[in-house]
C-alpha positions as CSV (number, residue, x, y, z in Angstrom):
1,X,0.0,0.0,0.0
2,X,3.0,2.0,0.8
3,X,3.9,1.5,-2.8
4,X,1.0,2.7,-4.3
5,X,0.6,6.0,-2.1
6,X,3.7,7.2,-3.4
7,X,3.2,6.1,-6.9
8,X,-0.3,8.1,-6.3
9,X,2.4,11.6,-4.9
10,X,4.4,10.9,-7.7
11,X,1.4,12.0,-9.5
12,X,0.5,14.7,-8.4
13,X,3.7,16.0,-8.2
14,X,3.9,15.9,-11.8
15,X,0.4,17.7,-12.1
16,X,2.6,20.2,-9.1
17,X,5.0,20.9,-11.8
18,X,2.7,21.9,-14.5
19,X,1.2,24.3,-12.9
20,X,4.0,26.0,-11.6
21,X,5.1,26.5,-15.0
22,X,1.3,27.9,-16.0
23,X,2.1,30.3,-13.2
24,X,5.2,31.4,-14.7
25,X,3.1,32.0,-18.0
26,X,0.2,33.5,-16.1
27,X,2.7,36.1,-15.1
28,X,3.7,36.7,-18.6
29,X,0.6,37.1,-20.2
30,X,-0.4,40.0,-17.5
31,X,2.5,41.5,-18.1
32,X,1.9,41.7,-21.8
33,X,-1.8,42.4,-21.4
34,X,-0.7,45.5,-18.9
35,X,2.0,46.4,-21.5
36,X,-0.9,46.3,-24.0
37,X,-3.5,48.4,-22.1
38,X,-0.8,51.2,-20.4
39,X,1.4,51.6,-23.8
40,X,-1.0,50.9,-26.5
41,X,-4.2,51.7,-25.1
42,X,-5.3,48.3,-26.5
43,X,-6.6,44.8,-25.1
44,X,-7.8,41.5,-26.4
45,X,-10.4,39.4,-25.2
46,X,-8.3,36.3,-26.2
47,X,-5.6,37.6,-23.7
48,X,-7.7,38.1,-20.8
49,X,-9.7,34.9,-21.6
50,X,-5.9,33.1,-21.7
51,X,-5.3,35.0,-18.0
52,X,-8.6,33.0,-16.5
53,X,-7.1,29.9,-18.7
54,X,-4.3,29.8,-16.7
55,X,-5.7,30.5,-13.5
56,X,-7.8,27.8,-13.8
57,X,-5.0,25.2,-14.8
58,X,-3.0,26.5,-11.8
59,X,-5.7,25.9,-9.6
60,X,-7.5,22.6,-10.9
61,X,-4.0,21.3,-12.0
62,X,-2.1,22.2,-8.7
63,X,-4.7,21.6,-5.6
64,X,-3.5,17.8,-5.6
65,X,-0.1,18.7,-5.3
66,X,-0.6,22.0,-2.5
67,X,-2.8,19.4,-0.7
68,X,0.4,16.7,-0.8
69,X,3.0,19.1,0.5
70,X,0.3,20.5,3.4
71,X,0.4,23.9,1.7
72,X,-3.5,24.5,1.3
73,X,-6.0,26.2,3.8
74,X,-6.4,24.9,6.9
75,X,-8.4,26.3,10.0
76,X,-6.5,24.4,13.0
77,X,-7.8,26.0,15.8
78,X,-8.2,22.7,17.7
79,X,-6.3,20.3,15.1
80,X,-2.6,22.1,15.6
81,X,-3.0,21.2,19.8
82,X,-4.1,17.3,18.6
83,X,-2.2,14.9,19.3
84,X,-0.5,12.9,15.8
85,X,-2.9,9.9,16.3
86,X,-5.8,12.0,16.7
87,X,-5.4,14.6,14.2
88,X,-4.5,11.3,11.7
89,X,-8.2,10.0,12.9
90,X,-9.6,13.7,12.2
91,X,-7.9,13.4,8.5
92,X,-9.0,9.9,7.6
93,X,-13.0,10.8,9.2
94,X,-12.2,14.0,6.7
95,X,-11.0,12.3,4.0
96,X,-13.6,9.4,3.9
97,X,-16.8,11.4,4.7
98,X,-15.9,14.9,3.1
99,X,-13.2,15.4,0.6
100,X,-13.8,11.9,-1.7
101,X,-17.4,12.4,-2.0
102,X,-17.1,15.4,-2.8
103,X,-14.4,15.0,-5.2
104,X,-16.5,12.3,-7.0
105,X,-19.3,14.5,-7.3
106,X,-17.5,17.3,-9.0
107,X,-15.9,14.4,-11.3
108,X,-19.4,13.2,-12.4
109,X,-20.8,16.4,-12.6
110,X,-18.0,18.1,-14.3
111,X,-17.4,15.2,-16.8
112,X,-21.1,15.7,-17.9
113,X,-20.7,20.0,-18.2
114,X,-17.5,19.1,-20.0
115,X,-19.1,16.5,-22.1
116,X,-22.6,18.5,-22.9
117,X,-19.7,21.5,-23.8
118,X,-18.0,19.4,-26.4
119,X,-20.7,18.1,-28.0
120,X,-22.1,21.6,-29.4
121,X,-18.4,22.6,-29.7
122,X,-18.9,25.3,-27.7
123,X,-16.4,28.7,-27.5
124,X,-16.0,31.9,-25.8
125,X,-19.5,33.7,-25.7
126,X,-17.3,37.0,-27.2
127,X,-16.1,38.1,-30.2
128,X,-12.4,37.5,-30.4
129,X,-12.5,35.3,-27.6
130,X,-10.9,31.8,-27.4
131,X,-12.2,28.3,-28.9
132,X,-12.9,25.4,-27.3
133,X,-14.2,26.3,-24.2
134,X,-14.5,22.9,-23.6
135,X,-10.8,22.4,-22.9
136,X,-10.9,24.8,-20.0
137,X,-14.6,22.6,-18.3
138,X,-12.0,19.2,-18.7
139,X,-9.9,20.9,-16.3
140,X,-12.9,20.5,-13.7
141,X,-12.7,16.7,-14.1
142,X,-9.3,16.7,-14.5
143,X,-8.3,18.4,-11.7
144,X,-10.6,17.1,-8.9
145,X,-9.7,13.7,-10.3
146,X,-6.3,14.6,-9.6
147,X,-7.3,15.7,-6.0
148,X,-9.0,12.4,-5.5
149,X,-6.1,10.7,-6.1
150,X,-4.1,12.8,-3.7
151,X,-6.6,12.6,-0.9
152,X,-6.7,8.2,-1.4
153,X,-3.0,8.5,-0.9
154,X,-3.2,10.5,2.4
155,X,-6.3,8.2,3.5
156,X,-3.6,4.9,2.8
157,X,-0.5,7.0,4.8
158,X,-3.1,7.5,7.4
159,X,-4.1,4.2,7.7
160,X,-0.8,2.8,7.7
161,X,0.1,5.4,10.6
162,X,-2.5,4.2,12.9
163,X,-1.9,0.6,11.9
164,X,1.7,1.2,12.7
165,X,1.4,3.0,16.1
166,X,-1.3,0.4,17.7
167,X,1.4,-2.2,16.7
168,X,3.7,-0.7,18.4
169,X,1.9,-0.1,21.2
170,X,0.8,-3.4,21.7
């Protein structure tokens, strides 16, 4: 199981490193929409549609990984005074009854608005704005399927902890 947890990090720190690299673009592509707007008194829809493109990747793509390395939100008012065994029990109850349901019903949801979008092709709503707006509702899917996979690795790392400490303890 061990084996398979990391495989299932391993994944999502690929996913991690994409979307550090759409951050590094989502930087650029301000900058030249700003460059656009202050020196040419010009902008494109296309640009500003790419801006939310890459905000979403960075997101969708990257919560597996920020959730992996323990550098999402959390309110630990109570959790950071837990003991390790009980805040492992808090995670796993957390994990089992709040984050994977939820994760598979944005995956089944999103895979249908993604779907329904691809099958009438659909594109940006404005004039000049980007095709294939379906690409950007896969990253829904995509990304919370990503953060499934994260949160069954924690859930097997949890397991194992509290396997490994009542063994110990015996």
């Amino acid at each position: 199981m061990k084996a398979f947890s990391e495989f299932l990090h391993s994944i999502n720190a690929f996913f991690g490193k994409i979307a550090s690299w759409f951050t590094l673009l989502l930087v650029l592509i301000i900058v030249i929409d700003v460059g656009l707007r202050y020196f040419f008194n010009t902008s494109y829809i296309w640009v500003i549609e790419l801006e939310k493109y890459f905000f979403a990747i960075i997101f969708l793509l990257g919560s597996g990984y920020a959730f992996q390395t323990e550098n999402h939100v959390r309110v630990d008012v109570f959790y950071s005074q837990w003991s390790s065994k009980k805040k492992t029990r808090a995670d796993i109850f957390g994990h089992l009854f709040l984050l994977i349901p939820w994760c598979l019903l944005v995956i089944v949801v999103g895979f249908n608005y993604f779907q329904f979008s691809f099958k009438i092709n659909e594109s940006s709503a404005q004039a000049g704005g980007l095709p294939a707006l379906y690409c950007l509702k896969s990253l829904i899917f995509i990304g919370f399927s990503i953060l499934l996979l994260q949160a069954l690795a924690k859930l097997i790392e949890g397991i194992l902890f509290l396997s490994n400490t009542s063994k110990k303890s015996q």
